[in-house]
C-alpha positions in Angstrom: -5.2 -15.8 -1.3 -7.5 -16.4 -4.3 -8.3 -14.4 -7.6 -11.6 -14.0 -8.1 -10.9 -13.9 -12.4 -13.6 -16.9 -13.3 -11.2 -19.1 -14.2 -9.0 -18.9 -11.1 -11.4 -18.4 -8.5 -11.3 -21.6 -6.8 -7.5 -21.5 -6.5 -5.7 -21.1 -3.6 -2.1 -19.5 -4.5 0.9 -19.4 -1.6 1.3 -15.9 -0.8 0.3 -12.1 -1.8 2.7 -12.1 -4.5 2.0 -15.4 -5.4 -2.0 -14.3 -5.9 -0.9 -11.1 -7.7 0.8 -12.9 -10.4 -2.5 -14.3 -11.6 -4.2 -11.0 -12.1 -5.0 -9.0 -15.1 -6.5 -4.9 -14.9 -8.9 -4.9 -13.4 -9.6 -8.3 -11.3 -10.1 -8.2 -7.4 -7.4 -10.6 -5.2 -9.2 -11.6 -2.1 -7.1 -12.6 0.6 -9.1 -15.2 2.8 -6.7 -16.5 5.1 -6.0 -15.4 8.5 -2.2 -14.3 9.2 1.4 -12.6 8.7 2.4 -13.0 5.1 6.3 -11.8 4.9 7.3 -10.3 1.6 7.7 -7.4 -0.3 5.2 -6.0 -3.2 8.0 -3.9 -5.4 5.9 -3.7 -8.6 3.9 -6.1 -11.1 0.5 -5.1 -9.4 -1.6 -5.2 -13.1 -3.2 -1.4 -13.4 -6.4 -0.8 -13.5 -8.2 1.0 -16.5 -9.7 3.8 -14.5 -11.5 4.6 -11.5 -14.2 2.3 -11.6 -12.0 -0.3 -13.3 -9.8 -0.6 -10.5 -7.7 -3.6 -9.3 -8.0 -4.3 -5.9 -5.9 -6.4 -3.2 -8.2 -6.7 0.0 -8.4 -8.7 2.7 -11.4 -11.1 3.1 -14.6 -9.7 5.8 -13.6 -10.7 9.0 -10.1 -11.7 8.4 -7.0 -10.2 9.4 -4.4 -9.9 7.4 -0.6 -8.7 7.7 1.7 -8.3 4.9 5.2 -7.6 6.9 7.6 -5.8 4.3 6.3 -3.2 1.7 4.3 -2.4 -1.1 5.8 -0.1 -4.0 4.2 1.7 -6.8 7.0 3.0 -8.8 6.9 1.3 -12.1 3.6 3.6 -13.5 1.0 1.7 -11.9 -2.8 3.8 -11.9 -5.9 2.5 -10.8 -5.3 0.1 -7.7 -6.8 -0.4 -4.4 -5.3 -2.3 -1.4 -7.8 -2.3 1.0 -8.5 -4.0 4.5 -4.9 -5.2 5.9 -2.1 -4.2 7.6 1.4 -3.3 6.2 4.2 -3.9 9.3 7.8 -3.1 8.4 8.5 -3.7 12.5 12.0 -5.2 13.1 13.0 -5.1 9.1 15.9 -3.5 7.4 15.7 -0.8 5.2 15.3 2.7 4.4 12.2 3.5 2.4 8.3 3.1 3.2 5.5 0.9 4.4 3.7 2.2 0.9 5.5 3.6 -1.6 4.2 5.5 -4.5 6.2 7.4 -6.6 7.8 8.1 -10.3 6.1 9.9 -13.4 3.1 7.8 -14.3 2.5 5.9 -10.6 -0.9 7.2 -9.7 -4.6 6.9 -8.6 -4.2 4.6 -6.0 -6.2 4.2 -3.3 -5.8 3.1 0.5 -9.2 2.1 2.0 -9.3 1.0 5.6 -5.5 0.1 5.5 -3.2 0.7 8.3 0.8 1.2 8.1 3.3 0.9 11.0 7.0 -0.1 11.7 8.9 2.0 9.2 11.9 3.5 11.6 14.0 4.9 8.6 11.1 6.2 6.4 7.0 6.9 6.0 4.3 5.0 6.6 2.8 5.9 3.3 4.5 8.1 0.9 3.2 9.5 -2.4 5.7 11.3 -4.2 9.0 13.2 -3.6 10.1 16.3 -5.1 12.9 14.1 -7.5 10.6 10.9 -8.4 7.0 12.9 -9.0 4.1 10.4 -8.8 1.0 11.6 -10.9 -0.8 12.3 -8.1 -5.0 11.9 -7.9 -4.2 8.9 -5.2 -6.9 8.5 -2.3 -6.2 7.7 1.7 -9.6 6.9 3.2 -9.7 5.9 6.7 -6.0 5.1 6.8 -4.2 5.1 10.5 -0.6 5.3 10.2 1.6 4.9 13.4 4.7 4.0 14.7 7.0 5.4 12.1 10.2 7.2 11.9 13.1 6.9 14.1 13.7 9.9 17.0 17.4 9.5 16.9 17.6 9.9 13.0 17.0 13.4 11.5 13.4 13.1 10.6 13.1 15.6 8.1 11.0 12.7 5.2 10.2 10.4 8.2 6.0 10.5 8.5 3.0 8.8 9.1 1.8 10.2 6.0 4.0 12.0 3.6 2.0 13.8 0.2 4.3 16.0 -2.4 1.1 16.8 -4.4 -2.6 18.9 -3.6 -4.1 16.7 -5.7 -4.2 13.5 -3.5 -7.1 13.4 -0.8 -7.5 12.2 2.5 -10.4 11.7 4.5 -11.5 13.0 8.2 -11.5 9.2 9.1 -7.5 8.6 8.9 -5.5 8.5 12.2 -2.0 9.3 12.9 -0.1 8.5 15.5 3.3 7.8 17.7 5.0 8.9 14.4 8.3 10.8 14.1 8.4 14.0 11.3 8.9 17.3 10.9 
């Protein structure tokens, strides 16, 4: 992964996380290799400003990128965009989300050409719950969510895509699929 802040942008960090700790509001992390990277995002992605001061986590053109475990917006996070890659919880443990965003404060991010799959004992993308309200305004363009939720479990918060809030969009170019819910 590299950061593209000036100073940093010829370094080549170990990791997602490891890229994310170099950023400040605002910057963009490009992710140019190829590959699964296996770790969890649970907070410390630097918010951005506002919506066209965003920071961004995207993969590079032409590259595929996996991140198998989860991202989490829960620490009041606004203004981010993770766009381009996959986010695979197949064959983990745990009982939560692909993409997480949630708690007073976490808002205004966006999923652009991202794809979520794996999560048997939660969502592929949740915003908000009814006890942990996220601030909403967030943005799912051209998201396909599939694979999640387990049949045998009772599937009552177990979705592709799971919105608390009307004022998060999505747009005609998302696609959900094989996923479990009521």
């Amino acid at each position: 992964a590299q950061s593209s802040t000036p100073a940093n942008a010829k370094l080549t960090l170990k990791g997602v996380a490891g890229g994310i700790s170099c950023l400040a509001s605002g910057d963009t992390l490009i992710i140019s290799g190829s590959g699964t990277y296996t770790e969890n995002v649970l907070s410390g992605i630097p918010s951005g400003s506002d919506d066209t001061h965003r920071t961004v986590i995207e993969a590079a053109n032409g590259v595929s990128v996996t991140v198998s475990g989860e991202f989490c917006f829960c620490s009041g996070e606004q203004f981010i965009r993770l766009q381009a890659f996959k986010v695979d919880k197949t064959g983990l443990v745990g009982d939560s989300c692909a993409i997480c965003i949630f708690n007073t404060g976490t808002g205004h991010i966006d999923l652009v050409n991202m794809e979520t799959t794996g999560e048997l004992n939660g969502s592929g993308t949740l915003a908000g719950t009814a006890s942990t309200h996220s601030s909403g305004g967030d943005r799912f363009i051209n998201l396909h969510s599939h694979h999640n939720g387990n049949p045998s479990v009772t599937p009552q918060l177990y979705h592709g895509l799971y919105i608390e809030f009307a004022d998060n969009e999505t747009d005609t170019g998302g696609e959900f699929d094989h996923n479990t819910g009521a």
